[in-house]
C-alpha positions, 0 to 999 in steps of 0.5 A: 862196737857200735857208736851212734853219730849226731844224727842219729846214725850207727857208726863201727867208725868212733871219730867219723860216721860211716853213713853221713860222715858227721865227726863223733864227738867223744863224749857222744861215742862214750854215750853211745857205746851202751845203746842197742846194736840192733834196732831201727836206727841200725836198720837204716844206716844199713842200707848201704852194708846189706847191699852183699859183699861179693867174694872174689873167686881170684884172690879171695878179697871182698867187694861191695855188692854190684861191683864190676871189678875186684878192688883187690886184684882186677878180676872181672866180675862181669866176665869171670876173667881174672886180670892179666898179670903184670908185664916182668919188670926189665932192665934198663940196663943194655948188657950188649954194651958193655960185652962189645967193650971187650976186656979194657972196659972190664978192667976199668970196672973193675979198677973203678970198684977197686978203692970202694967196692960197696959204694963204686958203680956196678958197670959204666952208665949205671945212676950213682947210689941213691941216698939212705934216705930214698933207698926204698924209692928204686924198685919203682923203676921195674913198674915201668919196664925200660924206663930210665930212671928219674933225673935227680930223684924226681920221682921221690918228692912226687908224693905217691907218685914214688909208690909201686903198684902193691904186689897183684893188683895190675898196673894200667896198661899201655905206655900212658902215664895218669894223675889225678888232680885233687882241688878244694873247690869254693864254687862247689862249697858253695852250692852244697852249702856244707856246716863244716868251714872251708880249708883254703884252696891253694895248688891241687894235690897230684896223685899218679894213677898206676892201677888199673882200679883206684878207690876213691875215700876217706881211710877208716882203720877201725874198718881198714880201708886204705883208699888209693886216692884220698879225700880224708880232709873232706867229711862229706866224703864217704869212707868207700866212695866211689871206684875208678877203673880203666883199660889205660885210655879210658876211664869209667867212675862207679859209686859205692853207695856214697851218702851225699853222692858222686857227680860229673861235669863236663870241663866248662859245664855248670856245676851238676844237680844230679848225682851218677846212679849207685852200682853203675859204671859211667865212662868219663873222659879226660879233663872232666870234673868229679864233684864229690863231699862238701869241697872235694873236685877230681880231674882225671888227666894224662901225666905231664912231662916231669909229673911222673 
């Protein structure tokens, strides 16, 4: 089903445009529904679906045309190489340990387990029992082999921050942890000049960074995008906006074909005027500033201890 946006635009999505990003009242989506699903309109709102999807050799997943990497997997479009696979998760556990302690250390294990087997710790140095309530945080303790756990469950109030790398997509490599800071910015309110009024701008929202390659958007679920670093409050931002990549000490921006476009500055720059080029990987460093929507600014950093 196809609806046409305040602006003219065709739109699969009913409550955002996919083209402009206009909210769809409606009773405007309702008048639309009827109108012809071919047609100029139609033509140029898609400029951006007539780019190509590309499949994905590796895992069979589409990408926008001109992608340097799977969205999906990692695969390496350029190169035709498929990404490594992820390291075997470790324990942080050192057995050797507890076989140098000889039969006294098992037999207070094993007293230990007596009263309570279900809830009584498995060996000496292992965290007590999490709560039911973060029984689903634990299997990130595997995304980073050898690490301990987190003291007090810290990695369970750290938003995303608890969520694994979905099973096949590669983590970032190397022993650097990375967030991504998400800000209202008023300053760029102000040079964009958007319709839409402006949220308040408090503390940063923090997104851990643990894939290799995140996209940056706004989830649609007509159209199915889940993007890894979310911007779903600001409408200037397109549904796929741009992508992020990295080999775990370097990061490259790449835009989707966003409408209102991707733009870079330099930490203490003036606010840029010229957006990044569509389909082209431009390399960024740590602490830039990623302009995007009518208020969205991204920066890239390492983690801070405790932040991850």
């Amino acid at each position: 089903m196809t609806v046409t946006c305040p602006e003219g635009h065709p739109s699969r999505s009913t409550d955002y445009c996919d083209v402009c990003g206009t909210p769809i009242p409606a009773a405007g989506s309702a008048a639309a529904e009827p109108g012809p699903a071919t047609g100029a309109p139609a033509g140029a709102g898609g400029a951006e679906t007539e780019a190509g999807p590309v499949t994905c050799p590796n895992c069979g997943e589409l990408s926008p045309g001109g992608s340097l990497f799977c969205e999906n997997c990692g695969y390496d479009f350029t190169t035709g190489t498929p990404a490594p696979p992820p390291p075997p998760p470790t324990s942080g556990l050192d057995l050797s340990v507890i076989g140098s302690a000889g039969g006294a250390s098992g037999g207070a294990g094993a007293a230990a387990g007596a009263p309570g087997s279900a809830g009584a710790p498995a060996a000496p140095g292992l965290p007590p029992a999490a709560p039911d309530g973060a029984t689903g945080v634990p299997g990130e303790a595997g995304g980073v082999p050898g690490a301990p756990p987190a003291p007090g469950g810290a990695s369970a109030t750290s938003g995303t921050a608890g969520t694994p790398s979905p099973a096949g997509v590669p983590p970032i490599p190397g022993g650097t942890a990375w967030v991504a800071e998400i800000w209202v910015d008023p300053d760029w309110y102000a040079h964009e000049r958007p319709e839409d009024p402006l949220p308040s701008a408090g503390l940063p929202g923090l997104v851990t960074l643990r894939q290799r390659s995140l996209l940056v958007g706004r989830p649609s679920r007509s159209r199915g995008i889940s993007p890894d670093i979310d911007c779903g409050s600001d409408p200037g931002v397109s549904r796929r906006h741009c992508q992020l990549t990295t080999d775990g000490q370097r990061w490259w921006v790449e835009d989707l074909g966003s409408s209102n476009g991707t733009f870079v500055a330099a930490a203490g720059d003036p606010l840029p005027d010229t957006p990044l080029a569509q389909g082209i990987r431009q390399e960024i460093e740590e602490g830039d500033r990623l302009f995007l929507g009518a208020w969205t600014r991204l920066v890239i950093r390492k983690a801070l201890p405790g932040e991850v």
